[in-house]
N, C-alpha and C positions, 0 to 999 in steps of 0.2 A: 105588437112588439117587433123590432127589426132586426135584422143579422148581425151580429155583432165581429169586430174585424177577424178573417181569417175561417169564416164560420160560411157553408154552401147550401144552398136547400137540396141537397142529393139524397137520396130516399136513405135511409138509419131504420136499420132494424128495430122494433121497437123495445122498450126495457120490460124487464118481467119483475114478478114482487121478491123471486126468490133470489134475483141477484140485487135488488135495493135492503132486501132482509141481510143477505150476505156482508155485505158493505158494512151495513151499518150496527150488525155486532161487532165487525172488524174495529169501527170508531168506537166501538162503547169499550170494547177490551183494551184498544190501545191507550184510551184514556182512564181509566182503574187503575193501572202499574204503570210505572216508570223503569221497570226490570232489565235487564238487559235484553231478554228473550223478547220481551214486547217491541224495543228497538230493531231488532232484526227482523222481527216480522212483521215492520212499518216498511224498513226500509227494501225487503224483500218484494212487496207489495205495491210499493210506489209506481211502478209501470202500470200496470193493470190500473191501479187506481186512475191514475190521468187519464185513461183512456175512456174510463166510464163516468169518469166528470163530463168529459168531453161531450158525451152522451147526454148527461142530465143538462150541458148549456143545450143541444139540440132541442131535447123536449120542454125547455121553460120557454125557448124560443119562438117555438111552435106554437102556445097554448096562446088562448082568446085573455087569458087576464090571470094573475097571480094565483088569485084563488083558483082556477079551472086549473094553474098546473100542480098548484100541493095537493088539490084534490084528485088529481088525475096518479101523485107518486106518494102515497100518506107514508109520513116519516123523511121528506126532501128536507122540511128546515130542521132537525134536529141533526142530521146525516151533516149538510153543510155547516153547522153552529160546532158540532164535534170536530170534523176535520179542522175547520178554520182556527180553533183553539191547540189544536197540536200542533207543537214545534218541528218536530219529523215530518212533518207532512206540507206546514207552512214555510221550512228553509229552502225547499225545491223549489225553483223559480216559475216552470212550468204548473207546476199543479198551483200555486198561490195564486196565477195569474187564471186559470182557469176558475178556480172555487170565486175569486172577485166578482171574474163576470156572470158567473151564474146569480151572486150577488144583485149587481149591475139590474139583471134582469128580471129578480125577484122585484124590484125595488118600483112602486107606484106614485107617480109624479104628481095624481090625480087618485087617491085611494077612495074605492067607491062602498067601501064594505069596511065593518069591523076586522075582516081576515087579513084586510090588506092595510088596515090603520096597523096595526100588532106587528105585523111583516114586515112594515117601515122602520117602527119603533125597533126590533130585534135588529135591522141592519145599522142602523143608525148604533147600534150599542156593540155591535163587532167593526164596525170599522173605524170607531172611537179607539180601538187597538190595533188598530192594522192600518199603514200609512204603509203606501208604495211610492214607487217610483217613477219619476213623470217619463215613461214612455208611450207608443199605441199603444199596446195591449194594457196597460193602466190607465187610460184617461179619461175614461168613464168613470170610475170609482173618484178621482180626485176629484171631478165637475161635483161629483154627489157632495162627498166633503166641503165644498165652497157651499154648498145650495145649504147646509147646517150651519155655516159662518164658521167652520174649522180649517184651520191654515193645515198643509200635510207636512207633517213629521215625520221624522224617519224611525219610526218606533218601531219598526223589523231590524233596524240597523241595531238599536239599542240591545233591542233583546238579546238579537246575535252573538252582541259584545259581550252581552252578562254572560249569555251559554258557554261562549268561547272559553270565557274567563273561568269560568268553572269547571268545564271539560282540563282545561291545561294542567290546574291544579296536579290532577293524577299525574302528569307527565314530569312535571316538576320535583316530583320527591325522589329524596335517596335509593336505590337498588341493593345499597350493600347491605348485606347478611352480616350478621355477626351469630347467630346460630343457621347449622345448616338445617334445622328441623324447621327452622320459622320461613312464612311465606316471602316471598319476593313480590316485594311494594307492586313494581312491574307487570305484576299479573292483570293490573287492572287496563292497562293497556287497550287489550282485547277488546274489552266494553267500550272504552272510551272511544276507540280506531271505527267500532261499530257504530255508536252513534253519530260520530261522522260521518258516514256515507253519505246524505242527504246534504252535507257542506261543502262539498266539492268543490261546487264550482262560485260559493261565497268568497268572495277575496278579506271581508272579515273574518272567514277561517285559515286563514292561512298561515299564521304565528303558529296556530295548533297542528295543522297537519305539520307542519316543517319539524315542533318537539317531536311529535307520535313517529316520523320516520327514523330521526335522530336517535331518540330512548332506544328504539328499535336497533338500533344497530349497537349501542351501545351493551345490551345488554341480553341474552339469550333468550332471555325468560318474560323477554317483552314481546311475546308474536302478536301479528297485526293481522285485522280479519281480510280477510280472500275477500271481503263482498266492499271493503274498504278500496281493498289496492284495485279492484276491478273498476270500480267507480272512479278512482281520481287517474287511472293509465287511461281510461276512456278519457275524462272530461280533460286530460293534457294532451295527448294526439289529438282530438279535434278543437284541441286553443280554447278551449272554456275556463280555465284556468290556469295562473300563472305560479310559476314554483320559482324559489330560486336556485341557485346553482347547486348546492349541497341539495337542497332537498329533490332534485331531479336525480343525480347521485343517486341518493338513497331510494328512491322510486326504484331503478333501474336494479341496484343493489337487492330488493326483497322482494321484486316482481319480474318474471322469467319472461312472460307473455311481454310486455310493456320493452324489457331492454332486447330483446330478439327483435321490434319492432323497429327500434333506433338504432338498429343495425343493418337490414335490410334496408330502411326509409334512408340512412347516408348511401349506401350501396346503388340504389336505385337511382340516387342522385348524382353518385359517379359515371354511374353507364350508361345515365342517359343525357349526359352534359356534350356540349359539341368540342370537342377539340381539348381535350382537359390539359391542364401540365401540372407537374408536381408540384409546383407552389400554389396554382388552387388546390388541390388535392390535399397542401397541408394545410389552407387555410379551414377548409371545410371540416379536417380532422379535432382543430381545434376550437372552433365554433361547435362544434357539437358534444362537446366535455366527453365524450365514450373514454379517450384515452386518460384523462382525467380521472375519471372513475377506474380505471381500469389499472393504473396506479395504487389506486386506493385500498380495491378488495379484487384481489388475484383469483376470485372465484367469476369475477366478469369477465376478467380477461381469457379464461376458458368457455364460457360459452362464447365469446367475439370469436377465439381462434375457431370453434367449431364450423359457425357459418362460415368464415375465412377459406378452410380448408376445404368446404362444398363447393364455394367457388371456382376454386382454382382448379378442383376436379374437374366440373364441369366446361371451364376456359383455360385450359394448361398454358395456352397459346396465347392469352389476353396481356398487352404489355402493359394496358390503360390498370389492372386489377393488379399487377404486380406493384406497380408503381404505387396504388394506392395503399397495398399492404403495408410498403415500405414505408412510404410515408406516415402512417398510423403507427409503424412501430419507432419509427424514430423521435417522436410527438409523444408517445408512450414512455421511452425512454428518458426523456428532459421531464415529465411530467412525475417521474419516480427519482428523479433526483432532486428534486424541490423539495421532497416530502422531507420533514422530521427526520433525523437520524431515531426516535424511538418507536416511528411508524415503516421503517425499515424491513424489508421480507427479503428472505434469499431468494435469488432467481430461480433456483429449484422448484415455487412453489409458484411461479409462474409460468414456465416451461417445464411441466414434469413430462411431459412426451417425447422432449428433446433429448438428444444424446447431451448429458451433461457435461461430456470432455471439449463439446463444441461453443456451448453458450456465453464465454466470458470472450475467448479468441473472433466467435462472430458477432458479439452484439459490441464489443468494445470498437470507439467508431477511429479511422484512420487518422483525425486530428489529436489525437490520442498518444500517439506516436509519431519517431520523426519517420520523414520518409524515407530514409536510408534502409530502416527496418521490412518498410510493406513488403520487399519481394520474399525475403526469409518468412518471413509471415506467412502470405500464401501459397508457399511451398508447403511449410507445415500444413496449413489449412487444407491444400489439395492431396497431399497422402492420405490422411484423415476420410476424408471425403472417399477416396477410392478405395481404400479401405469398405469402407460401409459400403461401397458399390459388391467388391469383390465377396465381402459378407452375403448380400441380396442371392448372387450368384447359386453360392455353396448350399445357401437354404433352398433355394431353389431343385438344387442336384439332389436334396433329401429328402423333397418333398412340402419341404415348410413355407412354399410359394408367399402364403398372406403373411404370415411374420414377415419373411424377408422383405418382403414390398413395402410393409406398412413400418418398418424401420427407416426403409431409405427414403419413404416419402416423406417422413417425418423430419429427417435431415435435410432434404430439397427444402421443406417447408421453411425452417429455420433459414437456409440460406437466401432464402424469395423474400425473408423478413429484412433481413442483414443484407443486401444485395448492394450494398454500399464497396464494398467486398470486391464487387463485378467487376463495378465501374474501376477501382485503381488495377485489376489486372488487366482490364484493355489497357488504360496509359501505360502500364510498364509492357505490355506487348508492343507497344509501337519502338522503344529502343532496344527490346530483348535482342540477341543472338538463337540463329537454328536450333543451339547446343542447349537451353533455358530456357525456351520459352515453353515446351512441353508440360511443365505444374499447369501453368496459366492457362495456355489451351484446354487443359482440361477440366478444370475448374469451369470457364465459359461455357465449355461443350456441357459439362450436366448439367448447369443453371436453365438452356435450351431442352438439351433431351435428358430430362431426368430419368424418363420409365426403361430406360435402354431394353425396348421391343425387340426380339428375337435376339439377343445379348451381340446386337452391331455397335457397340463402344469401340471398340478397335478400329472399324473403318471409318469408323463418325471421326474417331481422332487423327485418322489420314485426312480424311477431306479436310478437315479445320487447319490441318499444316500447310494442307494446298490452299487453300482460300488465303490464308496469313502471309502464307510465302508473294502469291499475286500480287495480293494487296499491298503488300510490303513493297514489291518491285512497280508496281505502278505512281506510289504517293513517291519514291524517290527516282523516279528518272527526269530526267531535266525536262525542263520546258518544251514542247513542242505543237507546232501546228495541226498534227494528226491528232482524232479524238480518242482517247483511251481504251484499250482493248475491252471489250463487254466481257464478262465473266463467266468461266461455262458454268453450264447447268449441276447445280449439286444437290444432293438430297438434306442437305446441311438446312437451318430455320433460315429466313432469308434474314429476319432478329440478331441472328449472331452474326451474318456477314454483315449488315448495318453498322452494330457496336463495333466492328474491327476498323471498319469505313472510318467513323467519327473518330475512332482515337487517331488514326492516322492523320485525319484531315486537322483535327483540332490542336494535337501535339507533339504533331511533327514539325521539323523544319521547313520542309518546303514551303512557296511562298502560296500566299492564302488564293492568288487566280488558282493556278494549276489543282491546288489541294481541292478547290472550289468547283472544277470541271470532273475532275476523278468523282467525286462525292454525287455530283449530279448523273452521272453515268451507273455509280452502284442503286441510288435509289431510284433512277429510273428503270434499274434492271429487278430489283426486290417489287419495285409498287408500293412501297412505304414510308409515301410523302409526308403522313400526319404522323408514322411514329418519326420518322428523322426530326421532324422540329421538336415534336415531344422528349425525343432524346436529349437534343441540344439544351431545352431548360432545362434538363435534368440535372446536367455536368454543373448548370450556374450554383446550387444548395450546395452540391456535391463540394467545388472547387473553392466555396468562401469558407467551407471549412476544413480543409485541406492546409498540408503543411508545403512550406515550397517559400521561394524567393520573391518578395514585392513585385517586384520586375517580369518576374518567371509570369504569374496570375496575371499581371494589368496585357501582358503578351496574348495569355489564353483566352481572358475577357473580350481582347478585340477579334479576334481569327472566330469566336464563338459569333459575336454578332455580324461578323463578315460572310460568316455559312448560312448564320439567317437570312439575312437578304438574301443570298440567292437561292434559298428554298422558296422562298418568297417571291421571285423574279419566274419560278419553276410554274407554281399556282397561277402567275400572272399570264404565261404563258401556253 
């Protein structure tokens, strides 16, 4: 008898009677009832089982002739005759394909004995109901099927279909009560969700998993078994199965483990991309339906914020992770306005951590409004904001350090969402006055240092006047041969002098050489070649939807790709 594919002669423990005795009460029990109970403790079972299949292809392998191995394991054809007739057992692809070839090697080409005439006849009469599918690990079994003159049918596929179809049923019917004392249809759920575990990764289950998540959401009283959702978040993270769009949704929606996964798994895919810019960032946002879902059931969109908020703990400093916030929440935000007006939630119940008085003023986007209005705007906004700083403060003075903290960090967070925000108070700082530009500056300054460490706000907001005022004096003085004064050393993020850079360079008047020589002097003094480009496609989402004159934009469009080349010429260089 020879190794069959995938199969090593590496020394195997040998089998004992008490784990073939074990087993094979296991088939006699699961084949008796059809219970519910008996389905979970098929499909709980299934692991171990394949493993000790695995085992009996080892020892049929091993043996000089059919009969030396039933007689070497008495109760092997009864044990494989039981499994092979169970559905639970025969929907796994794995163990079907295992119990075959144990088949496979039962089977005597040449039967030299009554024991192995009988053993021919008994397979020949199970695989008259069992047709695979022409891969390796089937192609034994089908050779066999031709050697009887039987063409392979797909009568796994068949059965499938009937199960499917039968299992749905439950999913299909009414929920509604009309006495509260009578059960809820929905109850049967459970069972049905349960006997799918073993279908996972069938793509003829898949009509049925899509109801079983749907009903589920639909209705309270439809819970879905844990050994269910464990099975098909496994066989979808490793691609074994395919769902569609709602029903990944709802995957994510009634499985914590699973959408914590696909939040991390985009995350990891942000930070470790080379060179990212906010339109991949929001391409990836919305290739990945999170914010979709997240639209959907405001209970996702708190566990996203949760990880969100670890993040930015751990990278306060990170421009790539803000950016990507941002962009999730503005992907988020188009994604809840598509919805039904009677699928409609108050924002309250999506940002219940947020100061309430800030979330219409910071998530309502600047195209929104004309521009005339933004600087009135983020005045307001910046009182607001200082406000809740000088709040932090006072808790602080009485002792309530973690309240106060975890209010204002809650407000930074909302603004790192919103930072839409940011970006138009640089442009109106580039034509501010001394006398107003102070809201602005400080609005920038805690979007940079929100924890205000040792309560240095006050000199953090001098340096930012001095940095603005430079900046301001360098992007307008006339052209000249001499290269632009380097900038002194400040304790200020080199992030916010950057953002002051670009708005200068980008919407100012000055002509784009000069604006273009300044610009390469401040990032060559910061070191933040990869965020200045990354910034500059930022401005590009930013500014197409942005209010302002035809003329004003096709202006900003060009001086924007005018700064790229020469970051570009910088790299080259």
């Amino acid at each position: 008898m020879s190794l069959q594919p995938g199969q090593t002669s590496e020394p195997q423990r040998p089998l004992t009677v008490e784990e073939m005795q074990f087993w094979l009460d296991k088939a006699v029990a699961w084949g008796e009832t059809h219970s519910a109970e008996s389905q979970r403790d098929t499909c709980l079972h299934l692991g171990r089982l394949r493993g000790f299949v695995q085992q009996l292809l080892t020892h049929i392998d091993r043996a000089s002739s059919t009969a030396d191995a039933m007689k070497g394991l008495p109760g092997l054809g009864q044990l494989l005759g039981r499994l092979l007739w169970n559905p639970y057992v025969t929907a796994d692809d794995s163990s079907r394909r295992l119990l075959l070839q144990c088949l496979w090697g039962l089977f005597s080409e040449h039967p030299a004995d009554a024991v192995e005439r009988t053993a021919n006849q008994w397979i020949r009469t199970l695989l008259r109901r069992l047709a695979t599918e022409d891969d390796d690990a089937t192609a034994a079994p089908q050779t066999l099927l031709k050697c009887f003159g039987e063409s392979p049918k797909d009568y796994r596929v068949k059965v499938l279909k009937r199960k499917v179809a039968l299992l749905r049923q439950n999913t299909g019917k009414s929920c509604a009560l009309l006495d509260t004392n009578q059960r809820c249809s929905c109850d049967a759920i459970m069972t049905t969700s349960q006997a799918c575990v073993p279908l996972v990764t069938c793509p003829e289950a898949a009509p049925l998993i899509g109801a079983l998540l749907q009903r589920s959401v639909a209705c309270v009283g439809a819970d879905l078994s844990e050994d269910f959702l464990r099975a098909l978040s496994a066989a979808y993270s490793s691609k074994c199965c395919e769902l569609d769009e709602e029903a990944v949704i709802s995957l994510w929606y009634h499985s914590l483990p699973s959408l914590e996964e696909a939040v991390l798994s985009l995350l990891e895919s942000v930070l470790t991309a080379t060179k990212p810019t906010p339109l991949t960032l929001q391409r990836q946002d919305e290739q990945s339906l999170l914010a979709k879902g997240c639209a959907q059931h405001s209970s996702m969109l708190l566990v996203v914020h949760d990880i969100f908020r670890t993040i930015l703990k751990q990278a306060e400093g990170s421009r790539t992770v803000k950016y990507f916030i941002q962009a999730f929440t503005r992907c988020f935000l188009r994604e809840l306005a598509l919805l039904p007006q009677q699928m409609s939630v108050s924002l309250k119940c999506f940002f219940p951590q947020s100061p309430h008085s800030l979330l219409v003023p910071l998530l309502s986007l600047p195209s929104e409004m004309h521009c005339e209005a933004w600087r009135r705007h983020l005045t307001w906004l910046s009182g607001r904001l200082q406000r809740a700083s000088e709040e932090e403060e006072e808790a602080d003075a009485d002792g309530g350090t973690v309240k106060g903290h975890y209010n204002l960090f809650e407000t930074w967070f909302l603004l790192v969402q919103c930072a839409h925000w940011v970006e138009v108070a640089v442009r109106l700082l580039v034509t501010s006055s001394p006398e107003n530009c102070g809201p602005l500056l400080w609005l920038l300054t805690f979007f940079y240092h929100p924890t205000n460490r040792g309560h240095h706000r006050a000199s953090l907001m001098v340096l930012a006047t001095e940095a603005w005022a430079h900046l301001r004096s360098l992007f307008s003085a006339p052209g000249s041969s001499e290269p632009p004064r380097p900038l002194p050393s400040t304790a200020l993020s080199p992030s916010l002098v950057l953002d002051l850079s670009l708005g200068f360079a980008v919407y100012g008047q000055q002509p784009a050489g000069r604006a273009a020589e300044v610009l390469r002097t401040v990032v060559a003094w910061s070191g933040l070649t990869d965020e200045a480009r990354c910034a500059l496609s930022s401005l590009e989402p930013t500014l197409n939807g942005g209010s302002g004159s035809p003329s004003d934009a096709d202006r900003v469009h060009v001086r924007i790709k005018e700064l790229q080349t020469e970051l570009t010429h910088m790299d080259a260089a």
